[in-house]
PDB file with one MODEL, atoms N, CA, C and O in Angstrom:
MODEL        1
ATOM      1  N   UNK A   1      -9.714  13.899  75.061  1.00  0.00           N
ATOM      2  CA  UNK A   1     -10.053  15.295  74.917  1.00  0.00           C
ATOM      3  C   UNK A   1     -10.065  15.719  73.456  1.00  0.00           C
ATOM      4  O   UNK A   1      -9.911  16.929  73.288  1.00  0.00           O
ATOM      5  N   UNK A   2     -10.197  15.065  72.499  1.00  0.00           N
ATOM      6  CA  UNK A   2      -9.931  15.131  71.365  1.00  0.00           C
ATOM      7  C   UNK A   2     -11.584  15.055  70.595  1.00  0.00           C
ATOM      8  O   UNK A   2     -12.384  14.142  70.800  1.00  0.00           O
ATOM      9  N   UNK A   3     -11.786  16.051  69.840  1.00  0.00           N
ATOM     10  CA  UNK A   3     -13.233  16.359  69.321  1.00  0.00           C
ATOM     11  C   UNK A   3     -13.281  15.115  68.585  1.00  0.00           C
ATOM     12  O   UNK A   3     -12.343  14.343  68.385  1.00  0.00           O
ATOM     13  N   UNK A   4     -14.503  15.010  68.197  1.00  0.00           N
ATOM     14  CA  UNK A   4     -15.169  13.957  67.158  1.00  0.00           C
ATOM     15  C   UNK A   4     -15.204  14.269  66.014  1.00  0.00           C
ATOM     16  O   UNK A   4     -15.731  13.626  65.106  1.00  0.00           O
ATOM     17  N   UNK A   5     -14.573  15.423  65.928  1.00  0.00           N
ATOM     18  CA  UNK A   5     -14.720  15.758  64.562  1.00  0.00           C
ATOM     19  C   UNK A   5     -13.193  15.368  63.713  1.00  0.00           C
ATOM     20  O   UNK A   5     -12.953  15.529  62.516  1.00  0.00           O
ATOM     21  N   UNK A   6     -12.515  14.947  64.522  1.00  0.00           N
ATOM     22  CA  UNK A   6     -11.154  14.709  64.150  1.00  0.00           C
ATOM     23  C   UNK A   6     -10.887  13.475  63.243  1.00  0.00           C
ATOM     24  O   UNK A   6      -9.995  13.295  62.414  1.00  0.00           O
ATOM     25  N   UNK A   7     -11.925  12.669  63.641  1.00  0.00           N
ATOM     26  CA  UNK A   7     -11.965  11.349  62.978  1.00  0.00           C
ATOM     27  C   UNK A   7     -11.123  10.001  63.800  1.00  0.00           C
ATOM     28  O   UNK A   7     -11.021   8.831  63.430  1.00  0.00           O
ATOM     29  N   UNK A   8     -10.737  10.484  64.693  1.00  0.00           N
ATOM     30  CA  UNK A   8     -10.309   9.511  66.258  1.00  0.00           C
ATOM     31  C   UNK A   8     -11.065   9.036  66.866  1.00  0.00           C
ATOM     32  O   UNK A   8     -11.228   9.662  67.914  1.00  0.00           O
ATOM     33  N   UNK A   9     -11.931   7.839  66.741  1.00  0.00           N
ATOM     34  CA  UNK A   9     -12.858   6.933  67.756  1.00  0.00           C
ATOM     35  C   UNK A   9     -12.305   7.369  68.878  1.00  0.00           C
ATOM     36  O   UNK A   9     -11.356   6.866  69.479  1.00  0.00           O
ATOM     37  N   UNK A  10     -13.063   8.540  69.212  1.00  0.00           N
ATOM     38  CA  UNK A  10     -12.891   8.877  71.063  1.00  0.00           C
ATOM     39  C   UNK A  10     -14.473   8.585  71.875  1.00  0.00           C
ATOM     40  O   UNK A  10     -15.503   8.332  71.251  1.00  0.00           O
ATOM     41  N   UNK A  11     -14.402   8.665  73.033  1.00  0.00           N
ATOM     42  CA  UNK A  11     -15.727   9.094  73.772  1.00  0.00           C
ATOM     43  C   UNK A  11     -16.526  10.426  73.768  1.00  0.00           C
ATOM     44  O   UNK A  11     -17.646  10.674  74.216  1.00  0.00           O
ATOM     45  N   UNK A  12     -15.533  11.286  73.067  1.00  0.00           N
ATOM     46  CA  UNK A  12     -15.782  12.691  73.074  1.00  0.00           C
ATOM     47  C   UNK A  12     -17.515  13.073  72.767  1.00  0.00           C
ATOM     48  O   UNK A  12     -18.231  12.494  71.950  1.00  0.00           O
ATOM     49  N   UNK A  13     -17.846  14.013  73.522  1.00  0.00           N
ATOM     50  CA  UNK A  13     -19.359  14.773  73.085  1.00  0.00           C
ATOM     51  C   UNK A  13     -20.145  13.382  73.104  1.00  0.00           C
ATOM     52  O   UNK A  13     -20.984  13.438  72.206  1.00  0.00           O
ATOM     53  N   UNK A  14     -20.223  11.842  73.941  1.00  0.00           N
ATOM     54  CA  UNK A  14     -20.624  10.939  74.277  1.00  0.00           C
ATOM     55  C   UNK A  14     -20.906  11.168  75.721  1.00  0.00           C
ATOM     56  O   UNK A  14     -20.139  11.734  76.500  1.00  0.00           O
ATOM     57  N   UNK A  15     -22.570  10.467  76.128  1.00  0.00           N
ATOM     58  CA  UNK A  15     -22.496  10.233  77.662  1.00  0.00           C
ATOM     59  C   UNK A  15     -21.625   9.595  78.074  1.00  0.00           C
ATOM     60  O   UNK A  15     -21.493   9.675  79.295  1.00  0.00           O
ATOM     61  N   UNK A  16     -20.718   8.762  77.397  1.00  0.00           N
ATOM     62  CA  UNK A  16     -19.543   8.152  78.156  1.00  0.00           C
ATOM     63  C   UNK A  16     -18.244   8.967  78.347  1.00  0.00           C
ATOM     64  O   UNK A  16     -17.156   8.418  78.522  1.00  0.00           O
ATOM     65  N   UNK A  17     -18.408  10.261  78.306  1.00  0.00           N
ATOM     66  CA  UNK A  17     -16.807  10.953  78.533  1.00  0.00           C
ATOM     67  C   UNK A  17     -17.014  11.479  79.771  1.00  0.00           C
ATOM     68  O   UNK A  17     -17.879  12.342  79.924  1.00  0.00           O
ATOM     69  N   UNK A  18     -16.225  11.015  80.849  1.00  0.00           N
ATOM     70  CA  UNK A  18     -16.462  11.373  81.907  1.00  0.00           C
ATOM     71  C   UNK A  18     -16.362  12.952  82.136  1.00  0.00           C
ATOM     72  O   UNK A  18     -17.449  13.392  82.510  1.00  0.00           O
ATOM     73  N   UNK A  19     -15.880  13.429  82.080  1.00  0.00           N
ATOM     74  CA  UNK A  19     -15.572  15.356  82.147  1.00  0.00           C
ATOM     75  C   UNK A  19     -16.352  16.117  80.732  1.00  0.00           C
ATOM     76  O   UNK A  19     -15.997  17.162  80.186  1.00  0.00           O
ATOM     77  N   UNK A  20     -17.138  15.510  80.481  1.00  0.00           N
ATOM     78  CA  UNK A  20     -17.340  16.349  79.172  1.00  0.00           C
ATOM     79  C   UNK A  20     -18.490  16.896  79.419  1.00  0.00           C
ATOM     80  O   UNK A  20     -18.831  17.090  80.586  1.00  0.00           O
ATOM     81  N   UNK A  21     -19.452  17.310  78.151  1.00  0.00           N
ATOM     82  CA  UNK A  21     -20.822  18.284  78.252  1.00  0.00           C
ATOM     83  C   UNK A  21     -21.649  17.732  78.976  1.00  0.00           C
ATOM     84  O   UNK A  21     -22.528  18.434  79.476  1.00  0.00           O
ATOM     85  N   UNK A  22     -21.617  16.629  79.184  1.00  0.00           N
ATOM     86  CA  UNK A  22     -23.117  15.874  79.957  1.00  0.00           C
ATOM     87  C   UNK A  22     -23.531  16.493  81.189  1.00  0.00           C
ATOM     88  O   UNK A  22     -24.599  17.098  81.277  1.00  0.00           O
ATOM     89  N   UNK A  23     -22.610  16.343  82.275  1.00  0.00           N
ATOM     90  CA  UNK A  23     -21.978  16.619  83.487  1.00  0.00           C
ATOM     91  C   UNK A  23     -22.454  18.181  83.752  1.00  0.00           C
ATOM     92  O   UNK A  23     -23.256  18.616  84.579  1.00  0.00           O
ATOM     93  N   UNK A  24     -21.720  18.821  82.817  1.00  0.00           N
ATOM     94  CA  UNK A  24     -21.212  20.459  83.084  1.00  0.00           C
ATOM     95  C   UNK A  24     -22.345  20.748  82.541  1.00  0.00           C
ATOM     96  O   UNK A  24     -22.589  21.900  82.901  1.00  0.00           O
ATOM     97  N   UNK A  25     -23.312  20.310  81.777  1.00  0.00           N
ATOM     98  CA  UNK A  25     -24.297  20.602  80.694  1.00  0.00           C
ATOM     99  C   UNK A  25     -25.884  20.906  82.085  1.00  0.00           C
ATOM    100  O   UNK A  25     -26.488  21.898  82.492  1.00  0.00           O
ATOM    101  N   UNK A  26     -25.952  19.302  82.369  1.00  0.00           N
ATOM    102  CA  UNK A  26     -27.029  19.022  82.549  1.00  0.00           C
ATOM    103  C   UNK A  26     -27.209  19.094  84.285  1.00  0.00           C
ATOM    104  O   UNK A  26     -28.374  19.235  84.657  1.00  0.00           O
ATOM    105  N   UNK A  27     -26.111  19.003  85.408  1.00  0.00           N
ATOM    106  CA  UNK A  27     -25.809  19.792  86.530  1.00  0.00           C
ATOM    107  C   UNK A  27     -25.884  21.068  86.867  1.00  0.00           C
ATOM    108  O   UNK A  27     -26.622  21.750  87.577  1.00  0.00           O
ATOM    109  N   UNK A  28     -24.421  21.335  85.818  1.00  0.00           N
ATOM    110  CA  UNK A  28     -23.928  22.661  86.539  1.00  0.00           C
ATOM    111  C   UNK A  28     -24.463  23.569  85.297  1.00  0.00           C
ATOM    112  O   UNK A  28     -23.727  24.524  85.545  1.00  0.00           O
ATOM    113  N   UNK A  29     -25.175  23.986  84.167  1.00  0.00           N
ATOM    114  CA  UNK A  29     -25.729  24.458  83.912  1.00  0.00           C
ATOM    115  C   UNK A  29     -24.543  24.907  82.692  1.00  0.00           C
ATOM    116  O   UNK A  29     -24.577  26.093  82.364  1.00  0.00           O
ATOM    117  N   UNK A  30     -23.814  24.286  82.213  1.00  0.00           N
ATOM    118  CA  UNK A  30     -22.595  24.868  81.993  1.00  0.00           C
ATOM    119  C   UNK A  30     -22.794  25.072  80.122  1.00  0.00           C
ATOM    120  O   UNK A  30     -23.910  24.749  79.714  1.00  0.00           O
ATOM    121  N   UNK A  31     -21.930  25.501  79.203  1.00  0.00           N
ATOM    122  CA  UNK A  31     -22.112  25.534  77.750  1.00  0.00           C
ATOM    123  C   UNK A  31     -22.055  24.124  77.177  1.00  0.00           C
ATOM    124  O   UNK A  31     -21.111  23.454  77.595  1.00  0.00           O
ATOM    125  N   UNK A  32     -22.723  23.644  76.464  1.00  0.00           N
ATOM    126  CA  UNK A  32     -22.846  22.558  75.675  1.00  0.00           C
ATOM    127  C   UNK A  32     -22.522  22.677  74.469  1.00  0.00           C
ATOM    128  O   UNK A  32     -23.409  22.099  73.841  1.00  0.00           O
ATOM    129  N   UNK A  33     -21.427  23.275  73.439  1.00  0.00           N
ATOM    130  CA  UNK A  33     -21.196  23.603  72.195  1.00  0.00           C
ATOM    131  C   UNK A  33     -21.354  22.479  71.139  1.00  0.00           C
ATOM    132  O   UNK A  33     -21.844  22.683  70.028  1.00  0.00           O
ATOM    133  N   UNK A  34     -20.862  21.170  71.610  1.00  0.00           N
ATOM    134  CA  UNK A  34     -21.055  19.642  70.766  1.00  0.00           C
ATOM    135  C   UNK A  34     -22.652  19.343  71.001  1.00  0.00           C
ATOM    136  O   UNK A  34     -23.429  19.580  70.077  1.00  0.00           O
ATOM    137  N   UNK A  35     -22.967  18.999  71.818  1.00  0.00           N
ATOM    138  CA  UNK A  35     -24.623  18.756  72.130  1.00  0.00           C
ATOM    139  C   UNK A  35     -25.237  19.669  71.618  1.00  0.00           C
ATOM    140  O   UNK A  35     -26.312  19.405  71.079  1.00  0.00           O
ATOM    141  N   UNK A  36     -24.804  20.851  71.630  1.00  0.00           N
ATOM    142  CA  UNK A  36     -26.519  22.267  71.658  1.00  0.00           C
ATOM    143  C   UNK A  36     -26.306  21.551  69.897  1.00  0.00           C
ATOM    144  O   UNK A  36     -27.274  21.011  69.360  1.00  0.00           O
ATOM    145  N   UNK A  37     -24.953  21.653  69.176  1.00  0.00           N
ATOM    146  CA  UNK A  37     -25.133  21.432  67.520  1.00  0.00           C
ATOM    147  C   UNK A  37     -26.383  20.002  67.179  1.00  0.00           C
ATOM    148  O   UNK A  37     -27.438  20.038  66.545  1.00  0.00           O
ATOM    149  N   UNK A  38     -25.895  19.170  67.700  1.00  0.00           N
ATOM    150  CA  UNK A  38     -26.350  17.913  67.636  1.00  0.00           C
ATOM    151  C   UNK A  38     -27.921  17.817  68.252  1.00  0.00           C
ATOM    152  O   UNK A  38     -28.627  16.881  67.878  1.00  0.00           O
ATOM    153  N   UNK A  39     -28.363  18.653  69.055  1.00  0.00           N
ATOM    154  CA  UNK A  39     -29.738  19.065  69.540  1.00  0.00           C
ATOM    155  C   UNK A  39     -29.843  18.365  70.462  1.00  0.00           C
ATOM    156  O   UNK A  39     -31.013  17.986  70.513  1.00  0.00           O
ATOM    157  N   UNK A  40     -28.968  17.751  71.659  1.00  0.00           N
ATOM    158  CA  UNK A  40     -29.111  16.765  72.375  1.00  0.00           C
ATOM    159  C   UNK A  40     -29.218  17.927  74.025  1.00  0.00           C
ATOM    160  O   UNK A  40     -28.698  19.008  74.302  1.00  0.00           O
ATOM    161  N   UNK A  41     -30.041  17.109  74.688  1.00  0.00           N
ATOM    162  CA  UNK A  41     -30.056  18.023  75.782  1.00  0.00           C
ATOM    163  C   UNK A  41     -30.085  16.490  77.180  1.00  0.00           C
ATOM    164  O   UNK A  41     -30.840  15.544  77.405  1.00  0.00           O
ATOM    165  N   UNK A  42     -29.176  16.872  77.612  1.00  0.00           N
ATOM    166  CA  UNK A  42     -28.762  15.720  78.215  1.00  0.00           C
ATOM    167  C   UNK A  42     -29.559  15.785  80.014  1.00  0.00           C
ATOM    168  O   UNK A  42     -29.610  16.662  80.876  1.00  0.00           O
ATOM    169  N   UNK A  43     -30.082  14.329  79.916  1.00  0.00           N
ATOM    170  CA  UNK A  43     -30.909  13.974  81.669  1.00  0.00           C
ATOM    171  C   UNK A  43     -29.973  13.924  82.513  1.00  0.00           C
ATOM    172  O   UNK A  43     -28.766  14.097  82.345  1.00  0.00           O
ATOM    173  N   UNK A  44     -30.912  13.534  84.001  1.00  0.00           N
ATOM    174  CA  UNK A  44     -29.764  13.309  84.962  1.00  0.00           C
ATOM    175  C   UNK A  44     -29.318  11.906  84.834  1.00  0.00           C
ATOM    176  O   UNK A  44     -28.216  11.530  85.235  1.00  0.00           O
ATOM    177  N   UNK A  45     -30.374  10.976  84.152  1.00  0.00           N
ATOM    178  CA  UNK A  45     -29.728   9.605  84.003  1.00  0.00           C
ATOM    179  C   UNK A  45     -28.832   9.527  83.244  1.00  0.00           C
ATOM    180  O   UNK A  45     -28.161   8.504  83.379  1.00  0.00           O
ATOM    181  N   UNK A  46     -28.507  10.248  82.421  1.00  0.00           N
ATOM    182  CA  UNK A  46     -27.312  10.174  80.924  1.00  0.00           C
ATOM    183  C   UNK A  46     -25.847  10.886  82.069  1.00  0.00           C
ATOM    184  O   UNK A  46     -24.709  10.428  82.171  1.00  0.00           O
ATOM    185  N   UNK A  47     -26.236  11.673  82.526  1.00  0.00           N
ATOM    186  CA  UNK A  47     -25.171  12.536  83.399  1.00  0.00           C
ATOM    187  C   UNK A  47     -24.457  11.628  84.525  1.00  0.00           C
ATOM    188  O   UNK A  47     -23.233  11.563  84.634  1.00  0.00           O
ATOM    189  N   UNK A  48     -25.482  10.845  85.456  1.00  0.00           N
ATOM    190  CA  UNK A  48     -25.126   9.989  86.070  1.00  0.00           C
ATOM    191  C   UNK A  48     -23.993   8.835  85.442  1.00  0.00           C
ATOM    192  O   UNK A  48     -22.830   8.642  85.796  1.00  0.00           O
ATOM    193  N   UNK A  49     -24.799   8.157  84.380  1.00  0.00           N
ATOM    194  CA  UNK A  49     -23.943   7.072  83.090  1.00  0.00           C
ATOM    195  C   UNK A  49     -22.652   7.743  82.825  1.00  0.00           C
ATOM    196  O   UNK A  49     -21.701   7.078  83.235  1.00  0.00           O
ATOM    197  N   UNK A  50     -22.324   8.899  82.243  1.00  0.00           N
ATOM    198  CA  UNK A  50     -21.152   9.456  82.039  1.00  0.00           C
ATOM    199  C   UNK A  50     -20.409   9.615  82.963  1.00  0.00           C
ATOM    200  O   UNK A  50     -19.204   9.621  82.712  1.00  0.00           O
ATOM    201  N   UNK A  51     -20.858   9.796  84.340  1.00  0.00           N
ATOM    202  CA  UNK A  51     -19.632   9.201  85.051  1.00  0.00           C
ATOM    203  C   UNK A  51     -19.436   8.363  85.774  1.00  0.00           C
ATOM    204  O   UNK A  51     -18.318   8.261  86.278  1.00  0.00           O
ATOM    205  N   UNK A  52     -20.544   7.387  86.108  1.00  0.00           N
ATOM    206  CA  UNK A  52     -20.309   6.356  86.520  1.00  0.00           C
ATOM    207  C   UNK A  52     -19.723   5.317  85.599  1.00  0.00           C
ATOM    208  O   UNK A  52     -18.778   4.697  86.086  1.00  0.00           O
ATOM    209  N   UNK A  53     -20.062   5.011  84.438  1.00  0.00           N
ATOM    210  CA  UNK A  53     -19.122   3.805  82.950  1.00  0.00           C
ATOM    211  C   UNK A  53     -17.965   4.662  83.201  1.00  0.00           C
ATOM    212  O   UNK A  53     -18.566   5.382  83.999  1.00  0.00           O
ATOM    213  N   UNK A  54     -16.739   5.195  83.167  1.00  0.00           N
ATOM    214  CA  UNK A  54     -15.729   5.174  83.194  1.00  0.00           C
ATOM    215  C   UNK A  54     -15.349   4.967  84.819  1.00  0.00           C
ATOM    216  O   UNK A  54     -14.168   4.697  85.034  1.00  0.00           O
ATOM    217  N   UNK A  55     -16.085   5.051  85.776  1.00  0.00           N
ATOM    218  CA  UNK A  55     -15.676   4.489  87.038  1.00  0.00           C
ATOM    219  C   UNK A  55     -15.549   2.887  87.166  1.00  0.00           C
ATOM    220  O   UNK A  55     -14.720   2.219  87.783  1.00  0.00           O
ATOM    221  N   UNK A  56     -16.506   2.543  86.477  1.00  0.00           N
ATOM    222  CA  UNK A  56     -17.345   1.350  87.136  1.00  0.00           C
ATOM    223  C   UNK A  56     -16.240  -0.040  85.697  1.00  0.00           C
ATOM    224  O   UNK A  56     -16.341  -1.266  85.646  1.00  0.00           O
ATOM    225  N   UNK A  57     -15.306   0.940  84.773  1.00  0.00           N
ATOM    226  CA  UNK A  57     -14.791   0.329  83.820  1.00  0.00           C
ATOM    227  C   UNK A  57     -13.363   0.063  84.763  1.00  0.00           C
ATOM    228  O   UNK A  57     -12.919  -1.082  84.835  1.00  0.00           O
ATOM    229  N   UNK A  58     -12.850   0.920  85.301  1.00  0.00           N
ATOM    230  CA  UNK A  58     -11.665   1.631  86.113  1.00  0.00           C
ATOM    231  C   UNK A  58     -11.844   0.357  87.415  1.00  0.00           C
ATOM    232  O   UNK A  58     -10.906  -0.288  87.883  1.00  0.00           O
ATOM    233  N   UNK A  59     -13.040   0.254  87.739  1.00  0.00           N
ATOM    234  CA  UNK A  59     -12.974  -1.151  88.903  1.00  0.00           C
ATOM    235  C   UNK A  59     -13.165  -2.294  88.139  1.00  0.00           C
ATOM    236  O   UNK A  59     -12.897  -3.331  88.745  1.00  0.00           O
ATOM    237  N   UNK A  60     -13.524  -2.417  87.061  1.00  0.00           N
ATOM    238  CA  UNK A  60     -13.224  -3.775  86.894  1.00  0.00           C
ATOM    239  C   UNK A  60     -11.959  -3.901  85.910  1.00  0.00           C
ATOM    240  O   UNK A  60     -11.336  -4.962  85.907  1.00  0.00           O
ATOM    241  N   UNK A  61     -11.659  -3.089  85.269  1.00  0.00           N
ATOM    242  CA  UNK A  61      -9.456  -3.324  85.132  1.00  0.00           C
ATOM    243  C   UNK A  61      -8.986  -3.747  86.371  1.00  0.00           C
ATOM    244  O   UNK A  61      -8.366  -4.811  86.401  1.00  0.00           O
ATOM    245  N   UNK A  62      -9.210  -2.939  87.699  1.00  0.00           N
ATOM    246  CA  UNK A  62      -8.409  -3.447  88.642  1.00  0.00           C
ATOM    247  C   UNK A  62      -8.151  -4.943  89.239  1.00  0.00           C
ATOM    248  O   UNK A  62      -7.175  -5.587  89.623  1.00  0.00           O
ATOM    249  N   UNK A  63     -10.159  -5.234  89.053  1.00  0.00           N
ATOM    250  CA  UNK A  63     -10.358  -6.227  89.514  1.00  0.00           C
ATOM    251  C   UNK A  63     -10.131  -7.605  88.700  1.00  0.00           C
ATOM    252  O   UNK A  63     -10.122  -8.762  89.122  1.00  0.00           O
ATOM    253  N   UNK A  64      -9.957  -7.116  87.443  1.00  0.00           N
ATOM    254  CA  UNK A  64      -9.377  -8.608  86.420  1.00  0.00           C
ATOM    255  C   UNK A  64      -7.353  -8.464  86.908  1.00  0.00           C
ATOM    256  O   UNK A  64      -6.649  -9.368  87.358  1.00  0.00           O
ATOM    257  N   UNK A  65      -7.128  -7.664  86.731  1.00  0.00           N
ATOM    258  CA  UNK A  65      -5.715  -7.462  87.133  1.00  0.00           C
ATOM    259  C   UNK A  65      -5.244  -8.181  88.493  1.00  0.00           C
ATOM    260  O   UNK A  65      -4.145  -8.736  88.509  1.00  0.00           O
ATOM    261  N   UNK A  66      -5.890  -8.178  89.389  1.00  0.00           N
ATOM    262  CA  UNK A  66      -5.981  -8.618  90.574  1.00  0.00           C
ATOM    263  C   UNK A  66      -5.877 -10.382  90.829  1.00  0.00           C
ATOM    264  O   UNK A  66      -5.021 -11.107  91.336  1.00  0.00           O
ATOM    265  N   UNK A  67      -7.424 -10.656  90.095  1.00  0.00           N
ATOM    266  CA  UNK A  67      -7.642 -12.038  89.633  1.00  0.00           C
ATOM    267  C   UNK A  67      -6.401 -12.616  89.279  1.00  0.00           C
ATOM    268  O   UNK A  67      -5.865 -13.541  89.890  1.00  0.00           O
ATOM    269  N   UNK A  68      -5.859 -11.916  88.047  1.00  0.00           N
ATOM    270  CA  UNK A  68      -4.886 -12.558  86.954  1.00  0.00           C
ATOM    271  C   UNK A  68      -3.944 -12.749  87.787  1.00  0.00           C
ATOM    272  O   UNK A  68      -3.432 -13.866  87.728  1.00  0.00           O
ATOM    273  N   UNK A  69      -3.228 -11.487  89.132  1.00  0.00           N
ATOM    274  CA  UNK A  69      -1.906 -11.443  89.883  1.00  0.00           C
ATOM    275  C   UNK A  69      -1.921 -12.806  90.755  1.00  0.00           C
ATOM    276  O   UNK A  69      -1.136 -13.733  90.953  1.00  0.00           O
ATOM    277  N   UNK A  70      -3.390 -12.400  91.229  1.00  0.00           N
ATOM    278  CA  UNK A  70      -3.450 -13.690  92.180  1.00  0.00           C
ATOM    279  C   UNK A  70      -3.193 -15.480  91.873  1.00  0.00           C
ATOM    280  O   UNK A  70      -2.737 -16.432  92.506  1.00  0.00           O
ATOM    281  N   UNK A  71      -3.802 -15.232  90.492  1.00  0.00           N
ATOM    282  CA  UNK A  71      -3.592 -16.960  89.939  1.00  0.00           C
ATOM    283  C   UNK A  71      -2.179 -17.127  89.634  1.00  0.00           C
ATOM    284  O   UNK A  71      -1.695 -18.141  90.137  1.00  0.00           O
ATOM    285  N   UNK A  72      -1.440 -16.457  88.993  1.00  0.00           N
ATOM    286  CA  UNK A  72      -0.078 -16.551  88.758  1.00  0.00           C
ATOM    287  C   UNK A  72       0.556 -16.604  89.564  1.00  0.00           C
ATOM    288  O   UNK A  72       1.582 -17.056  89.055  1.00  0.00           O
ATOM    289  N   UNK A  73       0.860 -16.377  91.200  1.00  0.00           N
ATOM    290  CA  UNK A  73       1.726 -15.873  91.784  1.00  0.00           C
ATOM    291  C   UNK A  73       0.662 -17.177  93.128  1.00  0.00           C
ATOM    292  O   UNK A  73      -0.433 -16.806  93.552  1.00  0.00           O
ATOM    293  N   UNK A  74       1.248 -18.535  93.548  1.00  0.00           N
ATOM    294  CA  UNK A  74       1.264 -18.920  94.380  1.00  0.00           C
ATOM    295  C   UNK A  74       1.376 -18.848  95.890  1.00  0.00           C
ATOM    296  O   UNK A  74       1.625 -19.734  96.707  1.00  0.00           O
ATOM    297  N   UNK A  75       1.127 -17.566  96.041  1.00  0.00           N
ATOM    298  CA  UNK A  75       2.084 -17.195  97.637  1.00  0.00           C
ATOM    299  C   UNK A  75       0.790 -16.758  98.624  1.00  0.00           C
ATOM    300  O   UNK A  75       0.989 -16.431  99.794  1.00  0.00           O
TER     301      UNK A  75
ENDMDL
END
């Protein structure tokens, strides 16, 4: 949740932040204050991407975690 302007490699004001302008922007019709500056006017494919890559990142942590439990653990 931390702006880009902070100088913190975040996802922020990126199609990859799941809750951010993309979503609220390009759906629900919502304020875009990072995008409107930047002139970006975001699709439904960019909207879709923003929240599906942090889902689709979220199943495969689980699923390497899983892998890893399973090889270690003989039972």
């Amino acid at each position: 949740m931390v702006g880009p302007r902070f100088g913190i490699p975040t996802p922020a004001g990126t199609p990859f932040e799941a809750i951010g302008e993309y979503p609220s922007g390009a759906w629900f019709h919502g304020v875009m204050f990072i995008a409107t500056q930047r002139k970006v006017h975001p699709t439904d494919g960019e909207t879709i991407l923003s929240i599906a890559f942090p889902l689709l990142m979220a199943l495969a942590a689980l699923v390497i975690t899983q892998l890893v439990l399973t090889r270690r653990s003989p039972s």
